[in-house]
N, C-alpha and C positions, 0 to 999 in steps of 0.2 A: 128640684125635680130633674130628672134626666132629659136629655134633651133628644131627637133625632132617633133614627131608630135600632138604639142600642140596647143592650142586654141591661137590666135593674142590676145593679152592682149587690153580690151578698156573699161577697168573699167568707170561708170558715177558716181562719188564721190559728194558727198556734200563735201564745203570745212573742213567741223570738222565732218569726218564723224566715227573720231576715238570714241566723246561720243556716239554714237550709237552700239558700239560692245559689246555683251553682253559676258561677260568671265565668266568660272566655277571655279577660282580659290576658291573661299568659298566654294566648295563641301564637301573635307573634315573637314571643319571644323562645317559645317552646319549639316556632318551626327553627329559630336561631341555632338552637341546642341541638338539637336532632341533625342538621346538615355539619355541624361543627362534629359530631361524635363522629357520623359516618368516616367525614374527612378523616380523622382520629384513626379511627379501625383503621380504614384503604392501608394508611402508612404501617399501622402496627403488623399487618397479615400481610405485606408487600409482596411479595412473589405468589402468593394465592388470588385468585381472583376474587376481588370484592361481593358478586354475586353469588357467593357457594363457589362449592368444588364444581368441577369438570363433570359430566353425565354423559353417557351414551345414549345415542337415540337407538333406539327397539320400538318394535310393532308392539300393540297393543294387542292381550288377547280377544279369544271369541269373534265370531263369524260376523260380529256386525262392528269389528274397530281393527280386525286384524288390516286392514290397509292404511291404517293411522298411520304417522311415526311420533315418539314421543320421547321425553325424556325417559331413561332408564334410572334404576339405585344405582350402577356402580357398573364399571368395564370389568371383564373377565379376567383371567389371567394369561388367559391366550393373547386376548387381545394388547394389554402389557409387555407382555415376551416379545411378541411383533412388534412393539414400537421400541424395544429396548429401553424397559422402564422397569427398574425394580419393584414388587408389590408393597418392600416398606420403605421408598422412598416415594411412593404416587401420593399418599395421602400427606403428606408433610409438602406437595408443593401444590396441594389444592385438586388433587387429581380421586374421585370416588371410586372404590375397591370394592365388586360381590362376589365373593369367592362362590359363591352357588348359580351362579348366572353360568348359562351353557351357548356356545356360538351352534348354532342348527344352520346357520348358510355362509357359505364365502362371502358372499356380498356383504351381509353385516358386521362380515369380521372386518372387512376391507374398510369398510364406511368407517369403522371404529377406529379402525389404528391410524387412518386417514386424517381423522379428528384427534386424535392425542399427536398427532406428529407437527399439526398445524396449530 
């Protein structure tokens, strides 16, 4: 009889239903692998930055985030010219390119080539 105040056991089992238990015993060795790979990549991508390409910050549209700042897709080609960076040499050293992106203020050209210079 069951003892204390637990649930009457009436498990419905498939008869194998042990290959269906999913176990974490590979956790740590899966975190082993994953910080090994990263390592991997960093050297393999060596002059691009391991976190992605390079981003411009740009305001967010609409009247309720236009004072955000955020990441951007990609500097303009303005903002490129300004820093004396060819358009097909940015993306080869980790540097993000939208060619339909438009600079609408000095300040954010500046902020931007400020940021590819540094």
């Amino acid at each position: 009889m069951v003892k204390h105040n637990n649930v009457v056991p009436n498990g419905h089992f498939k008869k194998h239903w042990q290959n269906y238990v999913k176990t974490w015993f590979n956790q740590p060795a899966r975190k082993a692998r994953r910080r090994i790979a990263r390592q991997k990549k960093a050297v393999r991508i060596f002059p691009r930055p391991t976190a992605g390409p390079l981003r411009p910050i740009v305001h967010g549209q609409t009247l309720k985030y236009n004072m955000k700042l955020r990441a951007g897709k990609g500097f303009t080609l303005e903002e490129l010219k300004a820093a004396g960076i060819s358009k097909k040499l940015a993306p080869t050293i980790g540097i993000s390119v939208d060619h339909r992106r438009k600079n609408r203020s000095l300040e954010g050209l500046q902020a931007n080539v400020q940021r590819l210079k540094t």
